[in-house]
Every structure is written in C-alpha cells, then in structure tokens.
N, C-alpha and C positions, 0 to 999 in steps of 0.2 A: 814392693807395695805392702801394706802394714790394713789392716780390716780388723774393727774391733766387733765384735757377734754381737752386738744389744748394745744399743746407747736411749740411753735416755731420759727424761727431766722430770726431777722430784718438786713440785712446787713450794710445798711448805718448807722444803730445806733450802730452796733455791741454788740448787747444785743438777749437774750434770751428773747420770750413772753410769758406768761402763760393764756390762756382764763379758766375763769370756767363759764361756763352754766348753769344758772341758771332758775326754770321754776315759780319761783314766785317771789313776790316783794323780794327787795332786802332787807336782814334784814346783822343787822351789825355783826354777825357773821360769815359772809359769807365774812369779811376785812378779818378777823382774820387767816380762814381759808387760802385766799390767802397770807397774810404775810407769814405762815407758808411755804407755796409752795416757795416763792420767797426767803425766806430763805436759807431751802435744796435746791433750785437747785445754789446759790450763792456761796455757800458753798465745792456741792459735785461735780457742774456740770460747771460751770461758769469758766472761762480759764481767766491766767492772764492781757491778753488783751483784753478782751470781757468789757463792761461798768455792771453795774448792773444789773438784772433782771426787767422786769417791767411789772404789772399784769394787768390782764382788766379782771372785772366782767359784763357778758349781762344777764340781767334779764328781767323779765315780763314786772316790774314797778321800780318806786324807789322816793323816797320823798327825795328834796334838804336838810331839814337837817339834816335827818336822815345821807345819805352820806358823808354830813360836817364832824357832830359828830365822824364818825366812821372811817371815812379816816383821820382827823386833827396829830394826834399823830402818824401812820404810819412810820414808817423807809425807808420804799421802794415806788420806785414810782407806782400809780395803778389809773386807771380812772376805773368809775364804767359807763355804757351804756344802756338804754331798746331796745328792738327788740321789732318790730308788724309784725303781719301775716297777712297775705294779699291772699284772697281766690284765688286770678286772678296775674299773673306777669302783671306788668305795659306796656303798649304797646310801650315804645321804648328799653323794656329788651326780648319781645317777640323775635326777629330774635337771639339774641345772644345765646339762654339756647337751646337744644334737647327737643322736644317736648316730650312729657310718651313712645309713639308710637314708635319713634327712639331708646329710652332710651333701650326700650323690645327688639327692633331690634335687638341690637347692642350686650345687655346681650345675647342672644339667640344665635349669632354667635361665642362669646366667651364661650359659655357651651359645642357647639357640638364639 
C-alpha cells in the first residue's frame, strides 16, 4: 500500500498538491518516490481540466546538489523545502495560535 502525507487542492492553479514529510535529510529517492505519487494521482485522480499534479517534499535538511541532480530529469513539477523547529512560537504568531490550555479546554468540551 502506497499513502501520500498531505494531498491537496490549489484553486487558482487548479491542480492537485501532494506534500511528503519527511524527518531526515533529503536523499534522492524520496523524487522518485514523489514522481510515483504524481503520477497515480495524474492518471487515476486528476480531471480533465485540472493542470498537472505538482509535488513538494519538507524535510529536515537537503544539500543544493543533491536536489539538482535528483529533481533535473523529473517529468512533473516538485520543489523540494527544509522545516526547523522552533522550541518557543515567535511573538508576533503568539496572539494568533490557542495556547495548550485552550487547546485541553476546548478538546474537553467536545469529549463530554
């Protein structure tokens, strides 16, 4: 069985996205893997007025030529991304996110 991590639909591009998450550097089998995704869904999922599929891999790290190399021959279009973790939200994302507290609140009133 094959499970892509995040699918989903850009409107103004009118295309399908596929994210795969990744939790280490990015190694170039992890294209390969995404072509396959962008493939099947082009193929089985993809309507005749939709544009192509287009993939995005977020990983830990990823070295520029490595990406070169492995993205260069690709058929479908895909950017490759790193994420960093951040112990603390930044203080002008603070007001915007529910603090832990609310979060519990909130889960709590929708259990009883």
């Amino acid at each position: 069985e094959f499970f892509i991590d995040l699918l989903l639909y850009h409107r103004k591009l009118k295309a399908l996205v596929a994210i795969e998450l990744k939790i280490t550097k990015f190694k170039p089998e992890y294209a390969g893997q995404l072509q396959f995704y962008l493939t099947a869904l082009d193929e089985q999922v993809k309507t005749d007025d939709e544009n192509p599929s287009i993939g995005i891999i977020i990983c830990k790290d990823k070295d520029r030529t490595t990406v070169e190399y492995a993205l260069k021959n690709m058929n479908s279009p895909m950017g490759i991304a790193k994420y960093s973790i951040k112990e603390e939200l930044p203080e002008d994302m603070k007001n915007l996110l529910p603090s832990a507290e609310e979060i519990a609140e909130r889960l709590e009133k929708i259990t009883e």
